[in-house]
C-alpha positions as CSV (number, residue, x, y, z in Angstrom):
1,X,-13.0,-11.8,15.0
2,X,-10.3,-9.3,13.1
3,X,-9.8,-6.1,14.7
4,X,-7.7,-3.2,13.5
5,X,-7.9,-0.2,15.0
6,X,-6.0,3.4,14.4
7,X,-3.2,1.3,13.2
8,X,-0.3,2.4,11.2
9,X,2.6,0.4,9.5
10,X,5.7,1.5,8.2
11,X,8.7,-0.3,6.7
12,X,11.3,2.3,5.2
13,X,9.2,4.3,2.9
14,X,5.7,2.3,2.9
15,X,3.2,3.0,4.8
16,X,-0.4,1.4,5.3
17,X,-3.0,2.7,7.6
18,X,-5.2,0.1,8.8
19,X,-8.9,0.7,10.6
20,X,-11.0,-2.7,9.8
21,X,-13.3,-4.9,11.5
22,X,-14.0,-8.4,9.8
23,X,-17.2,-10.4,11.3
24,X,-16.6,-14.0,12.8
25,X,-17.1,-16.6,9.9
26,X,-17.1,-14.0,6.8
27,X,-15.1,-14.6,4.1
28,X,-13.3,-11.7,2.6
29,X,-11.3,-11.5,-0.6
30,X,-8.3,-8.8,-0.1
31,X,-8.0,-7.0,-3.3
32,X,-5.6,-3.9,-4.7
33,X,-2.8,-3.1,-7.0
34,X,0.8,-4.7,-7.2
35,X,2.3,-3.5,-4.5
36,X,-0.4,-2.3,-2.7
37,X,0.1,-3.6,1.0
38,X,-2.4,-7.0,0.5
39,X,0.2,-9.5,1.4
40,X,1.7,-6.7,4.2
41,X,-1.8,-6.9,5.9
42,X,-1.9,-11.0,6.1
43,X,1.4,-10.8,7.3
44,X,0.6,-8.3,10.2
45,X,-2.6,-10.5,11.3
46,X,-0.5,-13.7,11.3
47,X,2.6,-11.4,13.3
48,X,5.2,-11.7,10.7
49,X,4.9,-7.9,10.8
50,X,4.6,-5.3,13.2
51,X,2.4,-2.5,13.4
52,X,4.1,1.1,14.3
53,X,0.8,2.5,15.9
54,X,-2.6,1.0,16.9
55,X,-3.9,-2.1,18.2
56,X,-4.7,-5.4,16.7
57,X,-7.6,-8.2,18.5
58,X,-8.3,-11.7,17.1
59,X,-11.1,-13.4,18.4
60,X,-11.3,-10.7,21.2
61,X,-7.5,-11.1,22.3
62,X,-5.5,-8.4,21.9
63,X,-2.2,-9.5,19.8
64,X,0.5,-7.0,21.8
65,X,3.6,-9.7,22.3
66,X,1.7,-12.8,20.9
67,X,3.6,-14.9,18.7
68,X,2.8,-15.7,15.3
69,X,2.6,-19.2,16.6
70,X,0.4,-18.4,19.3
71,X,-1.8,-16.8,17.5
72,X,-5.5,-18.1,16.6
73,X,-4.3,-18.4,12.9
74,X,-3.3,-20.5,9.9
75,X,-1.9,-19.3,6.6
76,X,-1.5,-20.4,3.6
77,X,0.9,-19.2,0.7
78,X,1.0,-19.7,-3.3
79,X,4.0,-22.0,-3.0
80,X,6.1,-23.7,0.0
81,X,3.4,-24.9,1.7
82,X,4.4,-28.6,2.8
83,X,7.7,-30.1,2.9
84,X,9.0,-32.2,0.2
85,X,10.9,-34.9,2.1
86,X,7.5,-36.2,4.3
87,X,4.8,-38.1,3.1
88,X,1.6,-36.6,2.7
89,X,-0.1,-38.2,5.8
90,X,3.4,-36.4,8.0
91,X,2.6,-33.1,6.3
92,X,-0.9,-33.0,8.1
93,X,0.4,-34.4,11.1
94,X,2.6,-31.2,11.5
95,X,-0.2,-29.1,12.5
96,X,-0.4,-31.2,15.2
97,X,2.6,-31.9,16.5
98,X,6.3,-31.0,14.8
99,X,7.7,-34.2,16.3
100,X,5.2,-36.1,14.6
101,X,4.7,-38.2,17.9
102,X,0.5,-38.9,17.9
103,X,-1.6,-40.6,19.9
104,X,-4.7,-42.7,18.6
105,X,-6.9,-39.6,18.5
106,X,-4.7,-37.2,16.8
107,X,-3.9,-40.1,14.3
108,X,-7.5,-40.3,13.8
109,X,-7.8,-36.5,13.2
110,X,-5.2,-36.6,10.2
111,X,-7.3,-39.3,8.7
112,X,-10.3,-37.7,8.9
113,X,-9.0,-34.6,7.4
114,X,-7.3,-36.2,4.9
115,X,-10.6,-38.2,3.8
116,X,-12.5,-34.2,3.5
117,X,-10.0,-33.1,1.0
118,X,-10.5,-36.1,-0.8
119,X,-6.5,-37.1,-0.2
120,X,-6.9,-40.2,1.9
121,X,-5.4,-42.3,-1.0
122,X,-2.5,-40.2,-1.1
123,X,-1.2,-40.2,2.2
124,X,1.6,-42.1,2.3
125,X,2.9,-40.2,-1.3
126,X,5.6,-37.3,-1.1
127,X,4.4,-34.0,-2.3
128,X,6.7,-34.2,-5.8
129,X,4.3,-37.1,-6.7
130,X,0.9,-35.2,-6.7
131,X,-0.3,-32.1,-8.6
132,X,-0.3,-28.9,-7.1
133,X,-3.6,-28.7,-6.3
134,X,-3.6,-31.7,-4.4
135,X,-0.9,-30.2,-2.7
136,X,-2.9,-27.0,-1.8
137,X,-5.4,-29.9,-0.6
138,X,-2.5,-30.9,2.2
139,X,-2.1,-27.7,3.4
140,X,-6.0,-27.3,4.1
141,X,-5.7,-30.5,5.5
142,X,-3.1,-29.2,8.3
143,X,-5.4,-26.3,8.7
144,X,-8.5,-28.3,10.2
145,X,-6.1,-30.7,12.1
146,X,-4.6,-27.0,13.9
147,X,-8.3,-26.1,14.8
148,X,-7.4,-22.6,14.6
149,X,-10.5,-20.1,13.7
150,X,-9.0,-17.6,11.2
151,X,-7.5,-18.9,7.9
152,X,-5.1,-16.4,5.9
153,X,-4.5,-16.9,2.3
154,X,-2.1,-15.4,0.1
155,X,-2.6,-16.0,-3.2
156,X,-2.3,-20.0,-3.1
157,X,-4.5,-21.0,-5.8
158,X,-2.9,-18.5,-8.6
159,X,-0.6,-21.4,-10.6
160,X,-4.0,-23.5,-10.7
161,X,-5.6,-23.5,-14.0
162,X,-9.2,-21.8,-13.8
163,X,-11.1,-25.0,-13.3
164,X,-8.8,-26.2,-10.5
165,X,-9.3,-22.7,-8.7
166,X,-13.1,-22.9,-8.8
167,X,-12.9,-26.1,-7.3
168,X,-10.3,-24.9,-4.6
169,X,-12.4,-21.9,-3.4
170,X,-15.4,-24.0,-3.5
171,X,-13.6,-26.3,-1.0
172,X,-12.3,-23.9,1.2
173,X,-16.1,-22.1,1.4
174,X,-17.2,-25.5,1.9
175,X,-14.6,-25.5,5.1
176,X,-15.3,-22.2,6.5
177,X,-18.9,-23.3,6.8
178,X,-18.2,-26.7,8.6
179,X,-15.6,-25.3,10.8
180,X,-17.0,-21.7,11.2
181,X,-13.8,-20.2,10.2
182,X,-13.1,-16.7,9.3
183,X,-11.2,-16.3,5.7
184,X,-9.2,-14.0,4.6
185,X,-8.0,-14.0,1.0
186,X,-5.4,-12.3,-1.6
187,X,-5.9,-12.4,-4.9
188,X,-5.3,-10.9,-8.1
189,X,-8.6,-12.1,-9.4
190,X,-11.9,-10.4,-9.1
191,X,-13.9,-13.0,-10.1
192,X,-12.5,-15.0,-7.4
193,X,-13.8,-12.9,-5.0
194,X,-17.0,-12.7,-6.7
195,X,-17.4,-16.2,-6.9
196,X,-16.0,-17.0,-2.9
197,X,-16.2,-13.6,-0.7
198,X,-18.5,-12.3,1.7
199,X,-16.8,-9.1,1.7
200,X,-14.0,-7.1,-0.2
201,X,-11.2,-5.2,1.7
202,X,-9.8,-2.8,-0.9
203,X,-5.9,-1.6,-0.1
204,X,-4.9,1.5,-2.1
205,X,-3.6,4.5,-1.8
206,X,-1.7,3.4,1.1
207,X,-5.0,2.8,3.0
208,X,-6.7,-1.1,4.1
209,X,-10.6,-0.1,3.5
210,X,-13.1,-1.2,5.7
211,X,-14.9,-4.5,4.4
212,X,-18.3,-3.9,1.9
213,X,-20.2,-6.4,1.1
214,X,-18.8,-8.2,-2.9
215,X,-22.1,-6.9,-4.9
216,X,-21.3,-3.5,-3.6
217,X,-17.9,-3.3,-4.3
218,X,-18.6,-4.5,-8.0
219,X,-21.4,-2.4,-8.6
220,X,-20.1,0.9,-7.3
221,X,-19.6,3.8,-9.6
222,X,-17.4,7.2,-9.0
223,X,-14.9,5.8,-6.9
224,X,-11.8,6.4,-9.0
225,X,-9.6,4.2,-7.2
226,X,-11.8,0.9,-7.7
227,X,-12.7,2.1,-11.1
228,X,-8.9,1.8,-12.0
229,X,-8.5,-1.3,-10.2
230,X,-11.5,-3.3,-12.2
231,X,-10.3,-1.1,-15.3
232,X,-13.5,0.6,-15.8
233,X,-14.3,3.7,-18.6
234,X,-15.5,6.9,-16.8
């Protein structure tokens, strides 16, 4: 589904190389250091960023001159994720249409995704009335009504308080298996990826590691980098 190959990317004096391979329908949590390249790699697989070498596929398409809109992807941030002057119900009709112009169906569509997030009796709120997990809730919303099978995310449940984030990944797992979506994640919490990931793709040392599976990754010893990262004695 996610296909990095031989690829290099360089902005001024960072540089990542890339070489990963992420399964259709696996969930991996993207974890490293501040400043480590996690949030660079999203931003190349949703083409906000370009690569200096290599080759990039999703969903067996190579991405060479594909738009960000084009592309078979949705992303979600921490923050500035709907719009404040719409209503809940318009938010999710933007990942249908940006005129908001729908027809019977697609009207349907936003109802329905509305009801799996558990919004439906919000929809005709503005996002400064709910919490900000509910509005986390809008922006997966938009992502089932833009049927698009890899969903990035960069860190968007990390103002939640701890309950709130367990019951946002649990949601999102939920989603992947329904919709057989591939998920990528950010985060700055380990247990998060315990709790939610397939896989872990470790960035350090100006390198994206290929995905292991989570127990691995947790359980490895000897690998200085990782042991630095969890903060583990030698």
């Amino acid at each position: 589904m996610i296909l990095i190959e031989n690829a290099v990317f360089q902005k001024r004096k960072f540089s990542l190389a890339i070489d990963i391979h992420v399964s259709p329908q696996m969930f991996a949590a993207v974890l490293g250091g501040s400043g480590s390249g996690k949030s660079t790699l999203l931003s190349i697989i949703a083409g906000f960023e370009d690569l200096r070498s290599g080759k990039l596929w999703l969903d067996g398409r190579d991405m060479d001159d594909v738009s960000p809109a084009s592309r078979p992807v949705s992303m979600i941030f921490q923050d500035h994720n709907v719009f404040g002057h719409l209503s809940v119900w318009d938010n999710v009709a933007l990942g249908i249409s940006p005129s908001l112009k729908l027809n019977s169906e697609q009207m349907a569509q936003v109802d329905g995704a509305l009801t799996r997030v558990g919004l439906s009796q919000y929809a005709k709120r503005k996002p400064g009335n709910i919490s900000g997990g509910e509005r986390q809730r809008v922006a997966l919303a938009r992502v089932l009504v833009r049927k698009r099978k890899i969903l990035l995310l960069d860190e968007p449940f990390a103002a939640l308080d701890p309950g709130l984030r367990h019951d946002m990944l649990d949601l999102v797992s939920d989603l992947r298996r329904e919709h057989g979506l591939t998920v990528l994640m950010v985060t700055h919490q380990p247990e998060e990826a315990l709790r939610a990931a397939d896989e872990i793709i470790f960035v350090a040392d100006g390198k994206v590691r290929e995905p292991i599976a989570s127990q691995t990754f947790f359980n490895m010893h000897d690998d200085g980098a990782i042991d630095t990262y969890l903060g583990k004695t030698r």
